[in-house]
N, C-alpha and C positions, 0 to 999 in steps of 0.2 A: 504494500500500500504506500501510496506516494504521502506525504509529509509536508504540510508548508504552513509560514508565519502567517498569509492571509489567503484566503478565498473569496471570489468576489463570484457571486450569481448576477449575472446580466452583463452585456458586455453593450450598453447605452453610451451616452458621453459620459454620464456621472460612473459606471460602472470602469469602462475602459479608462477616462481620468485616475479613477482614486487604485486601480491596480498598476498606470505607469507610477505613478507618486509614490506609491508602495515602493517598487523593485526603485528607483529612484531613492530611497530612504533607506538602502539595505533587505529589505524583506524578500525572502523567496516567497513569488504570488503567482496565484493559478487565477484563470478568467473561466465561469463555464458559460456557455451561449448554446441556447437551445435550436438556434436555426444556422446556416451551415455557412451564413456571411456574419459578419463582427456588426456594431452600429448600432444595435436595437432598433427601436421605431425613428428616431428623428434619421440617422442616415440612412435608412432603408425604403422607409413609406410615410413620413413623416418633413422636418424642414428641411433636408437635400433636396427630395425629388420637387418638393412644390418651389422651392425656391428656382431652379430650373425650368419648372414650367410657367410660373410667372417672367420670370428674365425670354424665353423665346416668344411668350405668348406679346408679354410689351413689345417686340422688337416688329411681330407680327403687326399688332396694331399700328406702332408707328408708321411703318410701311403703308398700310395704308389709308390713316388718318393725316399723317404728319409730313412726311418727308415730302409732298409737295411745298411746304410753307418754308422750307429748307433749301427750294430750290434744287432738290432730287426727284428724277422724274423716271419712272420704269416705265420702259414698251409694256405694252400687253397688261394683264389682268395676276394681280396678285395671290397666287396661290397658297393653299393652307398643304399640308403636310403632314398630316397628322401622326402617322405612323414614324418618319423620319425624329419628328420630335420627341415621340416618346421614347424612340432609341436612344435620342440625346440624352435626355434624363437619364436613362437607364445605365450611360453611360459616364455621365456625373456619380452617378449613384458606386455602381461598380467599380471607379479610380477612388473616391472617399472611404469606400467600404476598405480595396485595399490595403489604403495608407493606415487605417489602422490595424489591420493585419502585420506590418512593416513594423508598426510600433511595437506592437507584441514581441516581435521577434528581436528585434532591436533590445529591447529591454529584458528579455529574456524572461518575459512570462508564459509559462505554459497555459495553452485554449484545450481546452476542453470543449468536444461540441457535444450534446444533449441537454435532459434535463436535468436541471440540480436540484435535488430535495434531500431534507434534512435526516437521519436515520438517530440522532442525536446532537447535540451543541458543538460537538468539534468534525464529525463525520457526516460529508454528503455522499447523497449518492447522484451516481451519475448514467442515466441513460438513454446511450444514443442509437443507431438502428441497428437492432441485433447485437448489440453490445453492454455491457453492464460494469459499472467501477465505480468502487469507492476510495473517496482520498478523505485525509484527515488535516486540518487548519485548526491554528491557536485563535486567531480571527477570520472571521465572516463577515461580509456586506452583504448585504441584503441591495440588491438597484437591479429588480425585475421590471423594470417602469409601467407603465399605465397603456391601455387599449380604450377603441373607441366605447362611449355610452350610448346609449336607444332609450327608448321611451316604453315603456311594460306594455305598450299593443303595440305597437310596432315589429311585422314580420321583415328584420332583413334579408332580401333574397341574395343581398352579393349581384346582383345582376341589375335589376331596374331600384330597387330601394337599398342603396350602396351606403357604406362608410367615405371617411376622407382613402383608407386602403384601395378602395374600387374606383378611388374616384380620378386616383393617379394614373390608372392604367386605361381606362377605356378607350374602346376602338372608333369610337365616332364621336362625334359633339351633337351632346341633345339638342334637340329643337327648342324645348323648354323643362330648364333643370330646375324644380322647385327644391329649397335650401330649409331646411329646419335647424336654426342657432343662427344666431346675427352676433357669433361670438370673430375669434381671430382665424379659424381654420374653414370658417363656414364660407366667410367675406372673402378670404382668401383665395380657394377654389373656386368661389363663384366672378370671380374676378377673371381667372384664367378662361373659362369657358365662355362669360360674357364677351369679351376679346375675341376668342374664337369663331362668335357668330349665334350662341347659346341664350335666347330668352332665359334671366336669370331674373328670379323671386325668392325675396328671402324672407321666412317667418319667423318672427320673435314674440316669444312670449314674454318677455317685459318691456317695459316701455320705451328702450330706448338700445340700439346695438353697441356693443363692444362695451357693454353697461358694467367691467369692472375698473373703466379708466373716464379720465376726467370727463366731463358730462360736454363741455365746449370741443373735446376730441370726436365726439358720438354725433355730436350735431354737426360737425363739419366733414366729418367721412361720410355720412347720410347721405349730405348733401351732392359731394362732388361723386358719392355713386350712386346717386340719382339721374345727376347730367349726362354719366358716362351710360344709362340705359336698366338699371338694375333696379326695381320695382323690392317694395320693402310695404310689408304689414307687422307694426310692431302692434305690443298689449293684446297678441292674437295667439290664441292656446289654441294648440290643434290637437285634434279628437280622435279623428282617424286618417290610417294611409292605405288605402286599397291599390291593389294590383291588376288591370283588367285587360291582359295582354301584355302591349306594349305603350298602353296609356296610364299614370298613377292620377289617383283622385283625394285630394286631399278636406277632409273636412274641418273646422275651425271656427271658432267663435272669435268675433274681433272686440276691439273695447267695447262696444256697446250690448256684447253678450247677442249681437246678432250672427247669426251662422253663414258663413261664406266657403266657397266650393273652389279651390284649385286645383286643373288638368296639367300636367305635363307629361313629357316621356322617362325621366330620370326622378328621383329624390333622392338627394345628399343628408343625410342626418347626422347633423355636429352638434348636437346639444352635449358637447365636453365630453373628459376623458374618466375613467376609472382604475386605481389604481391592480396591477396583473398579481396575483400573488396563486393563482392553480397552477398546482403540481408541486408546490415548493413546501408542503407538508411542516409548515411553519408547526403546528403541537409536538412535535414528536423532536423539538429541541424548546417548545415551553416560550415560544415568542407570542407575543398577543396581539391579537390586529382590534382596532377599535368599530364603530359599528357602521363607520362607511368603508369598510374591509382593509384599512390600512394597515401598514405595519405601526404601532405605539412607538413615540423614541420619545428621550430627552433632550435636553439644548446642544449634548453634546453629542445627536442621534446614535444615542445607545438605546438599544432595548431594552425588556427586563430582565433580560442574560445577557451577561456583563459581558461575554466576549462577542457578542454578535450587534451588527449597527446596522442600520436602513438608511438610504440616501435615495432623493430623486424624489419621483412621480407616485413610488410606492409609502410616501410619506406626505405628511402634512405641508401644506404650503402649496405655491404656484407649481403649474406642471409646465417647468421651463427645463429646458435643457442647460442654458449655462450656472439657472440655479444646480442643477444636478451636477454638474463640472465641480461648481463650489463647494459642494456636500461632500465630493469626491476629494476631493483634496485634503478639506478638513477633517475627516474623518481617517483619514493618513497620516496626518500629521497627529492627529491625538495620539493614534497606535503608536506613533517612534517618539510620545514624550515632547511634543509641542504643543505650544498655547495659541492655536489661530481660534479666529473667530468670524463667524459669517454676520453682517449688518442685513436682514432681511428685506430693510427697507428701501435698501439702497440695489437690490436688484431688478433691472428695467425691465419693464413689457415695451413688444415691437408688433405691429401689424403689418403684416408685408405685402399689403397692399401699394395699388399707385395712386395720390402718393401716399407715401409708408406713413405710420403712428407708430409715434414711439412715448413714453413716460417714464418717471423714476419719481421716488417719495409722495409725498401727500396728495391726494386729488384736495378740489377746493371744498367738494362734498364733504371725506373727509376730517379736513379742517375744521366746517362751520361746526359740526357734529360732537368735536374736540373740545370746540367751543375757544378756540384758538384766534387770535385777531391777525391779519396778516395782508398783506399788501400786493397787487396783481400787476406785472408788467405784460405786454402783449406786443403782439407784432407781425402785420401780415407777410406772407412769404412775397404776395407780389409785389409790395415796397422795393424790390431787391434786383438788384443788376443782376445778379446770377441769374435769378429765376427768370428774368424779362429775356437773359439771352436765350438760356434753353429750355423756354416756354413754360416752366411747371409754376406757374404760378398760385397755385391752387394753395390754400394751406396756412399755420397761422405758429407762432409761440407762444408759450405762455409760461411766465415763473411767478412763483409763488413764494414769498421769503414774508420774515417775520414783523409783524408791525414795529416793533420795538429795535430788536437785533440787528434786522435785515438779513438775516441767516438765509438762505434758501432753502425753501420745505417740500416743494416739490416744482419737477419742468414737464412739459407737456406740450410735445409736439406735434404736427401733422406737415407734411410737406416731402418735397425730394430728399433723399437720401437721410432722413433724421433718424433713420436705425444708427448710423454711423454719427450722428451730430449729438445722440444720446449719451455717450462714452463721456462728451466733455461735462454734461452735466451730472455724470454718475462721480467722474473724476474731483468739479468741483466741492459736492455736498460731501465726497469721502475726507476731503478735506476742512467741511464745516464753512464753506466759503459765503458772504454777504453778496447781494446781488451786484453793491457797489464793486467787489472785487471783478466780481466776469466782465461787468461794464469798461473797468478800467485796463481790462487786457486787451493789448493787440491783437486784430483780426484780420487774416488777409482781406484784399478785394479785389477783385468781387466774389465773394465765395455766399454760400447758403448757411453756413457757421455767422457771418455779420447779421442773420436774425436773433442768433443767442444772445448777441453783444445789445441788440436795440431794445429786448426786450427786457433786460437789465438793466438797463436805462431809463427804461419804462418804468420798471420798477421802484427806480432810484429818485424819486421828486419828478417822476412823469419827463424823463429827460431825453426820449430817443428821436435822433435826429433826426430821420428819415421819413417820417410819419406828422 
């Protein structure tokens, strides 16, 4: 029987993070991954491949919305591709998958492919096809991560009533894909197929999409995927999904508890994820999952067996992957006798739609809630040479710092590339910074980053120049 300082179940980012960080820290670690590529769901079916079909599907569109106003002119009729594309994905997907493979090896962690379940606190077992083995670990992780959620009537067929899994691959673009969750995976995907050519409808059942970030983010992505062709029923509970062929019929009550009827050929159902813990015989090593089937940890995600820890999706908190990176790490370092520490609140949410949302700390919601006093700088993207050169004008900032201090409590963006302009403001609040400090830093020009600066400004005695 093989022998090692940690074992890690799941090979996600938080999974394959906190076992390089291991063998990085001295520990001989094993990885076990139940499917026969590394990545878990974000680089498998998850943010690789959609990010991929977002970036071809934008490029698609621009082609043929934009690149006339550019002064780019193609002969002939703009074709779609659809199979080519999805090879391209598929092919993002396949060189991601495996570079971390490379890291495995690189570091010299042994993979294990099947299932990992536990036979007691220090021995898993391991079974892959036609094969059977147990190894034994002084430490365990737990980072099985999370699958999609459904609705208790809800039959998914995998074919016409699909997950975001079915949704990556399919062979044609519906005619009209109707969308359940106006969350980030839902917006997302419906994003890519609206582009394509796809009547997209999306139903929410609370009042408002992407309803766990600032409420001025919900109302402006609404709006600009409204313009771009995407029909939305929020405060609309749907009741049922029927299958009648190749047409779905969706029934629904909208705010006014009147009942309304939507046809199309596909239904995407993102109403959020759940955390994956079958097969992993969590009793039989004495781990407790709590009653929305999680793993139990503490601050310092330990279980309540001390040598075994959960990180990621399979635990409380946002189902982000860099969060799980984070978990991954610290939960390594505690093992080799470090004092790291995760700020929870300082981990950003991104929408990767066009254009992207992104956020970090306080919504203003919130704030009031806090009962918190605090002061709102803003700033539209289209104010901005950058944007006016390459048209995304669409989009707005917004910071929130302390009426008193001027701290910065939370950023909140929507516009071009603010997945990437997010970092500066995770950067400044890790640092405790006043809105007067970002204000007072140089910022190239023309760049999409001099909205962070305006809006600081904004912030600081209403002081941005631009506006």
């Amino acid at each position: 029987m093989s022998t090692y300082d940690v074992a890690v179940i799941g090979s996600g980012p938080g999974g394959y993070v906190a076992a390089i960080r291991c063998a990085q820290l001295g520990m001989k670690t094993a990885i076990i991954e139940k499917y026969s590529t590394l990545g878990g769901t974000c680089l498998n079916v998850g943010c690789i491949p959609s990010k991929a079909l977002l970036d071809s599907s934008h490029h698609f569109e621009d082609a043929i919305k934009h690149f006339e106003d550019h002064g780019i002119e193609i002969p002939g009729e703009v074709k779609l591709n659809l199979e080519k594309m999805m090879d391209r994905k598929s092919s993002v997907v396949q060189q991601t998958c495996d570079g971390v493979k490379f890291l495995m090896d690189k570091n010299k962690i042994d993979v294990y492919e099947g299932v990992g379940s536990f036979e007691d606190k220090t021995h898993i077992k391991i079974e892959g096809e036609g094969d059977k083995q147990t190894i034994e670990a002084k430490k365990i992780i737990i980072a099985t991560g999370s699958k999609p959620a459904s609705l208790p009537f809800i039959e998914l067929d995998k074919e016409r009533v699909i997950t975001s899994t079915e949704a990556l691959k399919l062979k044609e673009v519906p005619k009209h894909m109707i969308v359940i969750g106006g969350g980030v995976i839902g917006l997302e995907l419906g994003q890519v197929y609206r582009r394509l050519g796809a009547e997209v409808t999306v139903v929410e059942y609370l009042d408002r999409i992407i309803p766990t970030m600032d409420s001025a983010l919900s109302k402006e992505l609404q709006k600009v995927l409204k313009k771009q062709g995407i029909k939305f029923h929020v405060s609309t509970k749907v009741k049922s999904v029927e299958r009648n062929g190749d047409e779905i019929i969706i029934k629904a009550d909208d705010k006014k508890d009147k009942e309304i009827e939507i046809k199309g050929d596909y239904c995407l159902v993102s109403v959020g994820r759940k955390p994956f813990t079958k097969g992993l015989n969590a009793e039989a090593a004495g781990v407790e999952l709590d009653d929305k089937g999680r793993v139990k940890v503490n601050d310092h995600l330990q279980t309540n067996v001390d040598n075994i820890y959960a990180i990621g999706d399979v635990v409380r908190g946002a189902m982000l992957a860099h969060k799980a990176e984070e978990e991954g790490t610290m939960v390594a370092e505690l093992i080799a006798g470090q004092k790291p520490h995760i700020d929870y609140n300082l981990i950003p949410g991104v929408v990767y739609t066009w254009p992207e949302v992104a956020s970090v700390g306080k919504t203003e919601e919130q704030l009031k809630e806090m009962g918190v006093k605090y002061k709102e700088g803003k700033f539209p993207m289209r104010a901005l040479g950058r944007s006016r050169a390459s048209g995304d004008i669409d989009g707005l900032i917004k910071i929130l710092a302390d009426e008193k201090t001027d701290e910065v409590l939370g950023v909140h963006m929507i516009g071009a590339r603010t997945a990437d302009l997010i970092a500066e403001a995770v950067t400044a609040m890790e640092f405790r910074a006043s809105a007067e400090d970002i204000a007072r830093m140089s910022h190239a020009h023309p760049t999409y980053a001099e909205a962070v600066k305006e809006a600081a400004l904004a912030a600081t005695e209403n002081r941005a120049l631009h506006i």
